[in-house]
C-alpha positions as CSV (number, residue, x, y, z in Angstrom):
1,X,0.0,0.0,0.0
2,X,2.9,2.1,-0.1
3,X,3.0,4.7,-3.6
4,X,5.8,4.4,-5.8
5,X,8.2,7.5,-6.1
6,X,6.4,7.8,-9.4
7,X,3.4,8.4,-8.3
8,X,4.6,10.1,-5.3
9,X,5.9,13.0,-7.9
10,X,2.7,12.7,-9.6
11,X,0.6,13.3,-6.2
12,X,2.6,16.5,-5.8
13,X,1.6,17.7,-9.0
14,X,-2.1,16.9,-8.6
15,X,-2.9,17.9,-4.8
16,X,-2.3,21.8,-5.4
17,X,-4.5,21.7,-8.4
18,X,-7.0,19.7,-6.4
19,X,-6.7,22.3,-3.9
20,X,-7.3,25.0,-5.9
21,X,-10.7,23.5,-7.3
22,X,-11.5,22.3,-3.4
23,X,-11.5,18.9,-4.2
24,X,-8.9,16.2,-2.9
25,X,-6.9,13.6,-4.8
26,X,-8.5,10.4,-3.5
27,X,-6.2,8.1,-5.4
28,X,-3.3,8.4,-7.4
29,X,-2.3,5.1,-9.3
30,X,-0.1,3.4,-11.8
31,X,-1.5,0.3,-13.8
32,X,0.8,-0.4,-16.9
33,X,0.4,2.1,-19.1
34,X,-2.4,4.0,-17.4
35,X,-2.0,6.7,-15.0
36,X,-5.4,7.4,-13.2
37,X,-6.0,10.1,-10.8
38,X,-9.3,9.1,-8.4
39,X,-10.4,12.8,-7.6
40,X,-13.5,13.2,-4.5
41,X,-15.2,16.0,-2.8
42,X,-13.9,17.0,0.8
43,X,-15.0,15.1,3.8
44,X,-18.5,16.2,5.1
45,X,-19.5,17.5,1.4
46,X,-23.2,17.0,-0.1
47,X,-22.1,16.6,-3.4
48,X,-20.3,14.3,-5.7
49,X,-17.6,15.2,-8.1
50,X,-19.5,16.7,-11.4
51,X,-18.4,16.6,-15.1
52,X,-17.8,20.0,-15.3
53,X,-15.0,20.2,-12.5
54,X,-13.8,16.9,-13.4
55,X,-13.4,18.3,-17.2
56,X,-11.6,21.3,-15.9
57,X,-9.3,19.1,-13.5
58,X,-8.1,16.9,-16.3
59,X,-6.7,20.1,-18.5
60,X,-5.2,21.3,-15.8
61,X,-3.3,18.3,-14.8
62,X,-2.5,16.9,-18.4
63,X,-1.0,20.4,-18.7
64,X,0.6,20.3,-15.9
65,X,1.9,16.6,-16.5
66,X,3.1,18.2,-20.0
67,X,5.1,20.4,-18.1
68,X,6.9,18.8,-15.6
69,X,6.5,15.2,-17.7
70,X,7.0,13.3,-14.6
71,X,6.6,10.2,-16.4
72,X,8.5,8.3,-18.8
73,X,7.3,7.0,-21.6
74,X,4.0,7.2,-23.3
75,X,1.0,6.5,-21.1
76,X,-2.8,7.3,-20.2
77,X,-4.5,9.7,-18.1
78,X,-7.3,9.4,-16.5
79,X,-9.0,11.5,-14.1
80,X,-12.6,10.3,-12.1
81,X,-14.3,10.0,-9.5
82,X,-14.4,7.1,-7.1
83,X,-17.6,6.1,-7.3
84,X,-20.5,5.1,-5.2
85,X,-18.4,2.2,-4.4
86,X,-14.9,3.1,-3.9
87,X,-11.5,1.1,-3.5
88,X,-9.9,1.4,-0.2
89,X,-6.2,1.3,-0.5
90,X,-4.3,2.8,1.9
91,X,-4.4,3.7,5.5
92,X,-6.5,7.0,4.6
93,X,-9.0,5.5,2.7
94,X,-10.3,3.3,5.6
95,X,-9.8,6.1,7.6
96,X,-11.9,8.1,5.6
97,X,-15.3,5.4,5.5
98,X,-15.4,4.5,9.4
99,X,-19.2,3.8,9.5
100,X,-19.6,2.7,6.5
101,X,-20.2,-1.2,5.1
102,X,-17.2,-3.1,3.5
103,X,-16.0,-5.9,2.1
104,X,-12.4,-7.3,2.4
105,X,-10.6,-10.1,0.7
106,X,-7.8,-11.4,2.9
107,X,-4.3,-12.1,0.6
108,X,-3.8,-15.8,2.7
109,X,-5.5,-18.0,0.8
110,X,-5.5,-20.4,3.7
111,X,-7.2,-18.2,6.3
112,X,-10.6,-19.5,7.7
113,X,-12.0,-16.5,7.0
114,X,-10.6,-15.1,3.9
115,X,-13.4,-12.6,3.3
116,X,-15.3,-10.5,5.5
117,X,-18.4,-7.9,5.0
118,X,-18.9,-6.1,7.7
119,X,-19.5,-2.1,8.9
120,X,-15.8,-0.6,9.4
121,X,-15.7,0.9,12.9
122,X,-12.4,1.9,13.6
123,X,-9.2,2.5,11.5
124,X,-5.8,3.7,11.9
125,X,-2.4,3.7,10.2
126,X,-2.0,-0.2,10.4
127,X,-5.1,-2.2,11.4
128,X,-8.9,-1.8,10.1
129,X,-11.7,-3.2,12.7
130,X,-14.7,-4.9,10.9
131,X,-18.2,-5.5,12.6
132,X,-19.4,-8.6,11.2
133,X,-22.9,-9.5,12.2
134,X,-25.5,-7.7,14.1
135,X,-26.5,-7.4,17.9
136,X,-25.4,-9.9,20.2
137,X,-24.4,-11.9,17.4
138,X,-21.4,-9.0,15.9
139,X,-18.1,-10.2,15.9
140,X,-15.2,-7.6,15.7
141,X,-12.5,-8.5,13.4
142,X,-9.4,-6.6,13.6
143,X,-7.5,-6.9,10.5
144,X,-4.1,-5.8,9.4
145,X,-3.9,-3.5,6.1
146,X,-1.0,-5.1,5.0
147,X,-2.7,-8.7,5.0
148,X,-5.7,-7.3,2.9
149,X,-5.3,-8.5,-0.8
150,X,-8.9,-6.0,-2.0
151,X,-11.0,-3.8,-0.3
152,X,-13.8,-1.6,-1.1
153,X,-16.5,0.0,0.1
154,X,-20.7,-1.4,-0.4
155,X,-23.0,0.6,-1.9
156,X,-26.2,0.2,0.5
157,X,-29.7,0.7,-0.8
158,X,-32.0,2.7,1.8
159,X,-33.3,6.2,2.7
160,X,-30.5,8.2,2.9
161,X,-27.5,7.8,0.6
162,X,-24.2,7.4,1.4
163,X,-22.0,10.9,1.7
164,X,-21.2,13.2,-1.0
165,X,-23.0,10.1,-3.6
166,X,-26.1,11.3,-4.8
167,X,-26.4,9.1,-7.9
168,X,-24.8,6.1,-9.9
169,X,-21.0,6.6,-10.7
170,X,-20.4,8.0,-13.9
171,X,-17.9,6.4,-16.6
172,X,-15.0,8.1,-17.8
173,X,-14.8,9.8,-21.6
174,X,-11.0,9.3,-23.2
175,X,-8.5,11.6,-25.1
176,X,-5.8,11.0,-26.5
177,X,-2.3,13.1,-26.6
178,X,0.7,12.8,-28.7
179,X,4.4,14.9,-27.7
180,X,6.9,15.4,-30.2
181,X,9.2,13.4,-27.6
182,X,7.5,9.8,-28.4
183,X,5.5,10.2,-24.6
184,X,1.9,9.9,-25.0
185,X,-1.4,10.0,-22.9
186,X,-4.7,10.8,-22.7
187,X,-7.0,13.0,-20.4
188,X,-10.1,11.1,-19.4
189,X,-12.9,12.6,-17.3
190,X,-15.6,11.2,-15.3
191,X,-19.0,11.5,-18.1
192,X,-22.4,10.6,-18.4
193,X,-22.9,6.9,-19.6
194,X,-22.6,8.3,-23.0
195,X,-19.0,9.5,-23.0
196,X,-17.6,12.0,-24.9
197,X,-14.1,11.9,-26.8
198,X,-11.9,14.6,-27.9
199,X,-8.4,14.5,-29.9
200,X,-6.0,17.2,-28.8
201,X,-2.6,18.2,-30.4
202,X,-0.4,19.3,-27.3
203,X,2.9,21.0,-27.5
């Protein structure tokens, strides 16, 4: 759960631009050939990331990743939102949802109890604590982050809706960049189901 220095650079590109458009990078992460930058509201917020500032947060940091180029090679952008139900990787993250229902895939194979769905109650730098079960019945589980191969957070139908998630997640829309150096990568924003795609020409 600990970034790479790649995307260590790249978080301290994104997090004043985040800043300035009051949101917060929720994720920054590196799979093969795709860079993708998980962008939420504040804690405490009544609203969910919309198009329109996720638009304007994906020229700003593709510029700004033009600039600095932190990364080598040709790769893809993408800048979203993390959805009504979101990944929880690092310590933050499950600090972050404390109250809310999860599900957790332990990385033994051979544990008992490999996954557990539960409400998250308590979280710190190391451990997560999973109620499993209800009344006399619950069963806290206290689980190391470093033993935890996938978790996430569970969307959960009823009266009031989860924080900041008003409706369904939206998809992201591609674009696609070219630089004279041979590095390449797209902007991608968090859009309707029908997504949107625009080719750009960048210096």
């Amino acid at each position: 759960m600990t970034d790479t220095p790649l995307v260590q650079r790249v978080r301290a590109i994104v997090d004043p631009i985040a800043s300035d458009l009051s949101l917060d990078v929720y994720d920054v992460e590196q799979r093969g050939g795709t860079l993708r930058v998980t962008l939420d509201t504040r804690p405490g917020s009544d609203a969910s990331v919309d198009l329109e500032q996720l638009s304007l947060a994906t020229r700003l940091i593709s510029r700004q990743l033009d600039h600095d180029d932190p990364v080598p090679g040709r790769y893809t952008l993408e800048v979203t939102s993390p959805g009504v139900e979101r990944t929880l990787r690092t310590p933050a993250h499950f600090q972050r949802e404390v109250g809310k229902t999860v599900n957790v895939r332990l990385a033994d194979v051979t544990a008992e109890q490999r996954r557990l769905e539960g409400a998250l109650v308590a979280a710190d730098e190391h451990t997560a604590t999973i109620r499993v079960g209800e009344g006399a019945d619950a069963t806290d589980h206290v689980v190391e982050l470093s033993s935890i191969d996938r978790a996430r957070t569970v969307f959960v139908w009823g009266p009031q809706p989860k924080p900041g998630k008003s409706g369904k997640s939206a998809k992201p829309a591609k674009s696609g960049a070219r630089k004279p150096s041979g590095a390449e990568h797209g902007a991608s924003a968090a859009a309707s189901p029908s997504s949107r795609q625009s080719e750009k020409e960048s210096s």
